[in-house]
C-alpha positions in Angstrom: 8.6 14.4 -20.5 8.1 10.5 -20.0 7.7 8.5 -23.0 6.3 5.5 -20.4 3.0 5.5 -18.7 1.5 7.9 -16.6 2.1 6.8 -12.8 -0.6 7.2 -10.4 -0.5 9.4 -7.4 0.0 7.4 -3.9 -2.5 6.9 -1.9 -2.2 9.4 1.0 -4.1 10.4 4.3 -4.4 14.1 4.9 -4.2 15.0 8.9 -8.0 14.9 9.6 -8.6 11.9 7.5 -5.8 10.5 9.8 -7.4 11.6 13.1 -11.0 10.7 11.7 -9.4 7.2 11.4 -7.3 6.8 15.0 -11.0 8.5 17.0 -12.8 5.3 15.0 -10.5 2.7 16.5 -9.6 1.1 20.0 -6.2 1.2 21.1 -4.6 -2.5 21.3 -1.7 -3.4 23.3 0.2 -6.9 22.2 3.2 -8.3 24.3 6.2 -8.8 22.6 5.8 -12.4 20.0 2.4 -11.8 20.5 0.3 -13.3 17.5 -1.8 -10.4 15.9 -3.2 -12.9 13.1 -2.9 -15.7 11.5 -2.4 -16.2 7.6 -5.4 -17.5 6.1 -7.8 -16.4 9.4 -10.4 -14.0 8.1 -10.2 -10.1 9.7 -12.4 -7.4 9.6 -9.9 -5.3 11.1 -6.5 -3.1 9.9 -4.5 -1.6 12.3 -2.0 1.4 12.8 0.9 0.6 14.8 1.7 3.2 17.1 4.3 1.9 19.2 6.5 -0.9 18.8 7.3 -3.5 15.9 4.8 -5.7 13.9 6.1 -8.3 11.8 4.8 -9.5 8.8 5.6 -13.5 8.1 4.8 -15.9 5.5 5.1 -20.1 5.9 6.6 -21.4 2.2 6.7 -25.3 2.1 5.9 -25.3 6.2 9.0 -22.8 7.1 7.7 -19.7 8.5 9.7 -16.6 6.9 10.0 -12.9 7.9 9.2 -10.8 5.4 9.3 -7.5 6.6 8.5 -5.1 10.1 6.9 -2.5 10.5 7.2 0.4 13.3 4.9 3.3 14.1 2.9 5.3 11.4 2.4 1.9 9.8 -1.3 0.4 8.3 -1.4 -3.3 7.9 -4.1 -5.5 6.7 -5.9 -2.9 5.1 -6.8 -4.7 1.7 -7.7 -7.7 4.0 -10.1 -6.0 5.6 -11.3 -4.2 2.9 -11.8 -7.0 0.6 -13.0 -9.7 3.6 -10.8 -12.4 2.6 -8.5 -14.3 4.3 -5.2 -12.9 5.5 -2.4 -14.2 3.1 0.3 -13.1 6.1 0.5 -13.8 9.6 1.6 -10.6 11.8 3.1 -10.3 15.6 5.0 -8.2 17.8 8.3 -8.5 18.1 8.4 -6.3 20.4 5.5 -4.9 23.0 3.4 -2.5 20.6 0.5 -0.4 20.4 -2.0 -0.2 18.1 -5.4 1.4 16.9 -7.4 -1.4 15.9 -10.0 -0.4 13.1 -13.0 -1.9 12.4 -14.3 -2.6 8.3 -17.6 -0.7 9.3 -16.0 2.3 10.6 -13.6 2.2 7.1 -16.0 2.1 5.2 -18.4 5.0 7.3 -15.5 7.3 7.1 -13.8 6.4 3.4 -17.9 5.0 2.1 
């Protein structure tokens, strides 16, 4: 027994919420150092990579800066899209990559 506080259960798909998810979306296909968004550009869109590498890059005192990549399997920008702010990340391929584009309607129609 923990004497801390309770953690929380991750947030996890099950295989038909998955499936429900990639039939809702439109497959993209970026080239490789193709821009997918910009950091503060609004989205109303997350995507799951399929193929490929996304990376995910911040600018700090105007230097751009890699902060991590992200291969098939992967969501990004879901809380942007879910919350309709502005991205605080840019993302691009580094590679050619697939995705499933999402839209916020068809999140919030399946997850409502």
């Amino acid at each position: 027994m923990s004497d801390g506080p309770a953690e929380e259960e991750p947030f996890s798909l099950v295989g038909s919420e998955i499936d429900e998810l990639l039939r809702a979306g439109q497959v993209r296909v970026l080239s490789a150092f193709s821009l997918l968004y910009d950091e503060g550009q609004l989205t109303n869109h997350c995507y799951v990579v399929m193929q490929g590498q996304i990376e995910v890059a911040k600018t700090i005192d105007g230097h751009y800066h890699a902060l991590s990549q992200h291969g098939p399997g992967s969501v990004l920008a879901l809380m942007a899209t879910l919350d309709g702010g502005p991205s605080r990340v840019s993302m691009r391929a580094t590679e050619q990559a697939k995705l499933v584009e999402i839209s916020r309607e068809s999140l919030f129609a399946i997850f409502g």
